[in-house]
N, C-alpha and C positions, 0 to 999 in steps of 0.2 A: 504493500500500500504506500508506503513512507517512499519507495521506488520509484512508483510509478508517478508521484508528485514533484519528484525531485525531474524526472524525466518531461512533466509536461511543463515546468515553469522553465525548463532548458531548452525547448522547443521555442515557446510564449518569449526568453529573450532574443533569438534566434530569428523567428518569424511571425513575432507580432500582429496582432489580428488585427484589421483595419476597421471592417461591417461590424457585424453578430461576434462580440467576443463571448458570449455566452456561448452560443450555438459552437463556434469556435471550442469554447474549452469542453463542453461535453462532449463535440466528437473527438477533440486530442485525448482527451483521458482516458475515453473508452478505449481509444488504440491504444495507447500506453500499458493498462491497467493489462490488457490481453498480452500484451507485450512483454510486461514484468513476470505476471504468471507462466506465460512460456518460459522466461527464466527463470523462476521457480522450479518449476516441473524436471527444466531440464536439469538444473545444480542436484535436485532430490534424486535423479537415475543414475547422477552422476557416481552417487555417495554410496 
């Protein structure tokens, strides 16, 4: 969780939303968040 925050506020300085920063941040989160868990997943197969 803490991950995937740390990954959309590094997007958000990166490439700032111009329009819909809402609509913006819940579709980055949602990727990220899907993103983090895959790395999740994978570090836990890993071990």
């Amino acid at each position: 969780m803490i991950e995937a925050v740390c990954k959309v506020y590094d997007k958000f300085c990166r490439y700032p939303p111009t329009k819909n920063r809402t609509a913006w941040f819940s579709l980055v989160f949602k990727e990220k968040l899907y993103e983090a868990r895959g790395d999740l997943l994978s570090l836990r197969a890993h071990h």
